[in-house]
C-alpha positions in Angstrom: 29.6 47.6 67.8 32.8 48.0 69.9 33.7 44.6 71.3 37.3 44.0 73.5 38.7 40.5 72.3 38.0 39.1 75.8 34.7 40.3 75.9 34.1 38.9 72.2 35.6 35.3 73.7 33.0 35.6 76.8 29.9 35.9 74.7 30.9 33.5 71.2 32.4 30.8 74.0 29.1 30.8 76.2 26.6 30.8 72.9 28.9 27.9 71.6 30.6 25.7 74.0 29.1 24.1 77.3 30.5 25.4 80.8 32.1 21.4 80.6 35.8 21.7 80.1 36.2 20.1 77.0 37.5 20.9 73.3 35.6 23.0 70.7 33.7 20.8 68.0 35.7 22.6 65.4 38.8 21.7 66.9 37.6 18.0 67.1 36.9 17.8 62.7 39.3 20.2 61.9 42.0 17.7 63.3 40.8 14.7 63.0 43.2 14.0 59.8 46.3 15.3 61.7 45.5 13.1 64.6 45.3 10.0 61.7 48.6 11.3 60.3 49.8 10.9 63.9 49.4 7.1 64.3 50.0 6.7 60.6 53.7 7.9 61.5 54.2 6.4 64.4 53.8 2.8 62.3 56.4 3.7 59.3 59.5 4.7 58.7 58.7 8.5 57.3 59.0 11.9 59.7 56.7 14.7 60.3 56.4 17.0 57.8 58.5 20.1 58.4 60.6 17.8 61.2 64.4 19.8 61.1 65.3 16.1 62.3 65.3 12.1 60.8 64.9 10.9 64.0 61.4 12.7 64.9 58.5 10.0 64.5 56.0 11.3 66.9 53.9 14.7 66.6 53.3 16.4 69.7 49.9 18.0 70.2 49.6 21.8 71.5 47.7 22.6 74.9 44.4 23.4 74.6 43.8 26.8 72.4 42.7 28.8 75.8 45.5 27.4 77.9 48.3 29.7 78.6 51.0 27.6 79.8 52.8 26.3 76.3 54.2 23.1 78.3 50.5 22.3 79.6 49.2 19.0 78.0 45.9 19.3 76.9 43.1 18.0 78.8 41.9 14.2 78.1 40.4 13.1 81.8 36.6 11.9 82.3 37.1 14.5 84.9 34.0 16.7 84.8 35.7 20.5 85.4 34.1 23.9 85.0 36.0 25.6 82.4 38.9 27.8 82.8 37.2 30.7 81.5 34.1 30.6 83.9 36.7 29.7 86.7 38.2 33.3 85.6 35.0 34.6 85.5 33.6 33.6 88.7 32.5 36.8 91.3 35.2 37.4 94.0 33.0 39.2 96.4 30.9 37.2 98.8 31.3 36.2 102.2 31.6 32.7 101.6 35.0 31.7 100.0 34.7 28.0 99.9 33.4 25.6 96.2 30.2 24.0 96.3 32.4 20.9 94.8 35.7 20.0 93.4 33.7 21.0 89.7 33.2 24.4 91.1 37.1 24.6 92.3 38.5 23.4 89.0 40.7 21.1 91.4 41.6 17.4 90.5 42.5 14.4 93.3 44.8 11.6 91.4 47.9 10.2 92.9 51.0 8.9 90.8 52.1 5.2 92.3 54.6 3.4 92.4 53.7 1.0 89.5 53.2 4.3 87.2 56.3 5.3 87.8 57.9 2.1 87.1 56.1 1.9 84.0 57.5 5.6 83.0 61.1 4.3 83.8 60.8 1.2 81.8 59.8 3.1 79.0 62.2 5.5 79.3 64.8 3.0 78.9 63.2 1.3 76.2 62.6 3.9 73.7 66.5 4.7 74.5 67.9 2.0 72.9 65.6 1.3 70.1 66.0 5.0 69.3 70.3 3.9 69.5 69.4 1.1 67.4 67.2 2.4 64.6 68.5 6.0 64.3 72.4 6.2 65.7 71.5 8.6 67.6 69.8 9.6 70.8 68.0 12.5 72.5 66.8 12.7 75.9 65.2 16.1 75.0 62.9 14.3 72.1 62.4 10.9 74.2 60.9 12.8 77.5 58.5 14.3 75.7 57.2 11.7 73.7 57.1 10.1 77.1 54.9 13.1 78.7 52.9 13.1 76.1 51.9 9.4 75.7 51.1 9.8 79.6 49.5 13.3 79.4 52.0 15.1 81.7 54.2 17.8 82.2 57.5 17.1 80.3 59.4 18.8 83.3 57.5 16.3 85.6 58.1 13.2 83.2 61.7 14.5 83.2 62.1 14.3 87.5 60.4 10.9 87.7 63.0 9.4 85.6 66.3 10.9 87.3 64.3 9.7 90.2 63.9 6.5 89.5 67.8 6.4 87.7 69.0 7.4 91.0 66.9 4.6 93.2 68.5 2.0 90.8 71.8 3.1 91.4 71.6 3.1 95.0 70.4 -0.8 94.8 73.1 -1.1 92.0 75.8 0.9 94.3 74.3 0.2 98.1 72.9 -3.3 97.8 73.1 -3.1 102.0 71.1 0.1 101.9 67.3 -1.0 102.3 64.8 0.7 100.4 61.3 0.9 102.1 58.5 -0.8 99.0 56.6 -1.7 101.6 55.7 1.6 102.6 55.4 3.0 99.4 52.6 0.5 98.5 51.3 1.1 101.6 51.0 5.1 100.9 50.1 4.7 97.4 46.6 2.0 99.2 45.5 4.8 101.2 46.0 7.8 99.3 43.7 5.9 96.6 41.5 5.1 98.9 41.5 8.6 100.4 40.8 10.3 96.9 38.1 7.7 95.6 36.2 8.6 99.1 36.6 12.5 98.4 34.7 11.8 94.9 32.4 9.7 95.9 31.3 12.5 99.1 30.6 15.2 95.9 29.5 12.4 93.8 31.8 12.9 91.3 33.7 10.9 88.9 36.8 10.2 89.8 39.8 10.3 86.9 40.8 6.4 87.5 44.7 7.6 87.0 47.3 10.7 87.1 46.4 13.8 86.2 47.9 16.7 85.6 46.3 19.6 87.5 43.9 21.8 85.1 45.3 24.8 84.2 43.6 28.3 85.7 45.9 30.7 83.4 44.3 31.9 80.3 45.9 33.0 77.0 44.3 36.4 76.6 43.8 38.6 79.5 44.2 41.7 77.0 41.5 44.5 77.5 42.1 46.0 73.9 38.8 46.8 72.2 38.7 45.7 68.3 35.8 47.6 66.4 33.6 45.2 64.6 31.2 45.6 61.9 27.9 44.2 62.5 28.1 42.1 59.4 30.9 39.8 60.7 30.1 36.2 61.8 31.2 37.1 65.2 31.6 32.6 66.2 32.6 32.1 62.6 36.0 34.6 63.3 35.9 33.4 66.5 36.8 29.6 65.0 38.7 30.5 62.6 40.7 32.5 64.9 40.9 29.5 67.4 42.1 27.1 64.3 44.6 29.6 62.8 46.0 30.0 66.4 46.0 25.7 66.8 48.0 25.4 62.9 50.2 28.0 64.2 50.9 26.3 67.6 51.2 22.6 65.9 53.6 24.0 63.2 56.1 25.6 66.1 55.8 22.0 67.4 56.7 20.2 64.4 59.5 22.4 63.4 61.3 21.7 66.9 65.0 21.1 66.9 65.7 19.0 69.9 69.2 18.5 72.0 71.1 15.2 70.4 72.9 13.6 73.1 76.9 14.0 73.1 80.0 13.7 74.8 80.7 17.0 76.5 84.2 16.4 77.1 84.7 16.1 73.2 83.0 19.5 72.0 84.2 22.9 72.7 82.4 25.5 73.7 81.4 28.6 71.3 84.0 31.4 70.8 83.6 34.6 69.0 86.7 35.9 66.3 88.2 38.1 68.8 88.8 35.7 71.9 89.8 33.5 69.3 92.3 35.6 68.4 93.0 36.3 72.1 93.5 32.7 72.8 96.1 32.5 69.3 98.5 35.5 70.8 98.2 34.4 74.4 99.8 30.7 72.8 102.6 33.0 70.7 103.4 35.1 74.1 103.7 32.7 77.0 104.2 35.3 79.5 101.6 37.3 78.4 99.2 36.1 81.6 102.0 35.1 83.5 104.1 32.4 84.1 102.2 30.8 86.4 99.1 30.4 84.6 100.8 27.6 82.5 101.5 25.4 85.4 100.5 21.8 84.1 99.3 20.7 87.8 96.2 23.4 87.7 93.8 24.3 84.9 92.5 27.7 85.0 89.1 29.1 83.4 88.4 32.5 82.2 84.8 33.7 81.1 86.1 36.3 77.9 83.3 39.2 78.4 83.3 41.6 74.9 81.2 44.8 76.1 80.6 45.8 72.7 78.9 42.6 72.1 77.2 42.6 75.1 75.7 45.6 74.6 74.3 44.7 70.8 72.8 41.9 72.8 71.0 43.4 75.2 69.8 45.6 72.1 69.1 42.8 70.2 66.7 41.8 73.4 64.7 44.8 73.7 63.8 44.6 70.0 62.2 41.4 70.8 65.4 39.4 68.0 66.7 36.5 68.2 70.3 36.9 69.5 72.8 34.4 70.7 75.5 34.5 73.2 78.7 32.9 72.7 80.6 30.7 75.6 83.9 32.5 75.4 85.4 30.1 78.2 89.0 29.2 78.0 91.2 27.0 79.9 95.0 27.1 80.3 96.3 24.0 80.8 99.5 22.1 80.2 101.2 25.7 78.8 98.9 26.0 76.3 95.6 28.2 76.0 92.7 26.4 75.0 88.8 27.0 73.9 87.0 25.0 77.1 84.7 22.0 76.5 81.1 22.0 77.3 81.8 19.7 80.4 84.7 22.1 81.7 82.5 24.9 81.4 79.5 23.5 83.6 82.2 23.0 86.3 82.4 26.8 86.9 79.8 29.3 88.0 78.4 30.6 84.6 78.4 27.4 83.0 76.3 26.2 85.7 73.7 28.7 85.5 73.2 27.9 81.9 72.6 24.1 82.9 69.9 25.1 85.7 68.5 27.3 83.5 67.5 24.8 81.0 64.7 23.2 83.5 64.4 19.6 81.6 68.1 19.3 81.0 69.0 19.9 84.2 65.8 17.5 85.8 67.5 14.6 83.8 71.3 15.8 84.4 72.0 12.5 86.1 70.1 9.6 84.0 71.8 11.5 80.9 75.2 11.4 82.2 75.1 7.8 83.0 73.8 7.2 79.4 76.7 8.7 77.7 78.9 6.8 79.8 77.6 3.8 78.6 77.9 4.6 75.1 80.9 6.0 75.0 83.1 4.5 77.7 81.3 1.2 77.8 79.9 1.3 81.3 76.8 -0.9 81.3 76.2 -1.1 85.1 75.8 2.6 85.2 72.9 2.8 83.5 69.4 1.4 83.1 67.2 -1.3 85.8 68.7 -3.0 88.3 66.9 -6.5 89.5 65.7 -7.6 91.3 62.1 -5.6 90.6 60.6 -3.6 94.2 57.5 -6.1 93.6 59.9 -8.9 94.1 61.6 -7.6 97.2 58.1 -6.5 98.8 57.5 -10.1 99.0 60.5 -10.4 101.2 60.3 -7.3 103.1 58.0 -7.3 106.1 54.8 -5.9 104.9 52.8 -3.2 106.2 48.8 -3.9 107.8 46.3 -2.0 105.8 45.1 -1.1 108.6 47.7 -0.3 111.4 49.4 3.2 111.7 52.8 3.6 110.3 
């Protein structure tokens, strides 16, 4: 009658579900109308319901309900896996440590080419300025993930492959003398495909055709509270509901996202509290109250204001589990006046570029973003977007690689 919750997920999952990785049958009707909505929106003009934005036209789907990584998208290859539970499950004691196959190891062979990356860029850049066009405003945090999710990727890894590719443009753009090697990236991109539709067809397996992401191994629950249940429960019936409450709460986070607009850093100031505001009013009033040389107009200087009091109800606030934000407190004396900092000054100095790096997808795209605001703002077309001609056109005159000669 006692039953722990992963002990209850064990037995419902193995009467109900196959050991196949694939997604629950309730999951599939349950969601069937929301997957409708979805391509219903993404053909008008109206947003997601619940959207905190106009400019959101795409609903993002959740990771699948047993996967623990939030930013995992949810599985979708013709990939034949064990699932993640039985992979959790298996026996570690044995004297052989090796899988019978790549089924058994949950492990995936694909291979990102050059052409799929291209593809990514060119998207990327598209969906950019219609977004300009149609909504007046942009957001590289929105666009990369509606880019990872129309290829079924990690946003952080759709987020590298277009600063990437940014940055190889701007070196043809910038270096036209510098010689980029296409050749043997098709060359590479042959053989590895070559390599992993060999390794498939040894287990006789299917092989996934394109890029996947690798399956995830980390579950959601790894809990060993035990739940008293009465006998009269429907033990797979509050096993699905649970599974679709836990989906509607997931898809209702999603759809109540606020995501980064882009802006002009230099133009915004950074977040200042009543007192340093009052501290930077009297240090304007008394000119010598930090000195005299901290006015020259040659030099700017930066100070990070640090309240204790505040910081202390902060870290309160963060053993309570609230929501609690810090504000930037920078200021800049420049020109003999004191000043709130910018955004952009503040990421020139040490804390302000631990926030950046912090923030894993702003800081992947750091570069393709910068160059986009230029363009927008101070008119710089060259230093953004493709630069001709394509790497399929200079392949043809580049010297081109043997199949099958050594590198």
């Amino acid at each position: 009658m006692l039953y722990s919750r992963h002990l209850l997920q064990s037995t419902t999952r193995g009467a109900t579900a196959s050991r196949v990785h694939q997604p629950a049958n309730v999951l599939r009707a349950h969601f069937a109308t929301a997957r409708n909505s979805k391509a219903e929106n993404s053909s008008t003009s109206s947003t997601i319901p619940g959207a905190q934005q106009e400019f959101v036209k795409t609903r993002f789907e959740p990771p699948d309900p047993e996967c623990g990584d939030p930013e995992h998208p949810p599985w979708k290859s013709r990939v034949k896996l064990i699932s993640a539970e039985d992979f959790e499950m298996r026996p570690r004691a044995g004297s052989n440590e090796e899988f019978e196959s790549l089924h058994d190891a949950r492990i995936v062979l694909s291979w990102l080419t050059k052409q799929d990356r291209d593809n990514i860029y060119q998207d990327y850049l598209n969906m950019m300025e219609e977004m300009r066009a149609k909504e007046n405003v942009t957001s590289h945090d929105y666009i990369v993930r509606v880019i990872a999710q129309k290829y079924n990727m990690k946003i952080i890894r759709a987020a590298a492959i277009i600063e990437l590719e940014h940055n190889e443009h701007r070196i043809r753009a910038e270096e036209p003398d510098r010689k980029l090697h296409y050749d043997v990236q098709a060359y590479v991109d042959k053989k590895i495909q070559e390599h992993i539709k060999a390794a498939y067809e040894e287990y006789d397996e299917i092989s996934p055709g394109e890029f996947v992401e690798q399956p995830y191994t980390m579950l959601k629950d790894k809990t060993s509270k035990v739940t008293p249940i009465s006998d009269i429960h429907n033990i797979d019936g509050l096993y699905e509901k649970t599974l679709v409450r836990e989906r509607e709460e997931a898809q209702h986070q999603l759809d109540t996202r606020r995501y980064i607009e882009d802006f002009d850093e230099r133009t915004r100031n950074v977040s200042m509290s009543k007192d340093c505001e009052r501290l930077v009013e009297k240090a304007n009033e008394d000119t010598e109250m930090f000195g005299v040389d901290r006015y020259n107009d040659r030099w700017r200087y930066v100070a990070h204001i640090i309240d204790t009091k505040e910081e202390k109800k902060l870290l309160k606030a963060r053993k309570q589990f609230k929501k609690s934000k810090r504000n930037g407190n920078t200021v800049v004396s420049h020109k003999g006046k004191v000043r709130p900092a910018t955004i952009s000054e503040e990421k020139e100095v040490a804390w302000g570029k631990w926030k950046v790096t912090h923030h894993s997808h702003e800081w992947a795209y750091r570069n393709a973003k910068s160059s986009w605001l230029e363009k927008i703002t101070k008119g710089k077309t060259d230093a953004w977007g493709r630069c001709d001609p394509s790497p399929e056109d200079l392949i043809k005159t580049e010297r081109r690689i043997d199949s099958d000669a050594p590198i």
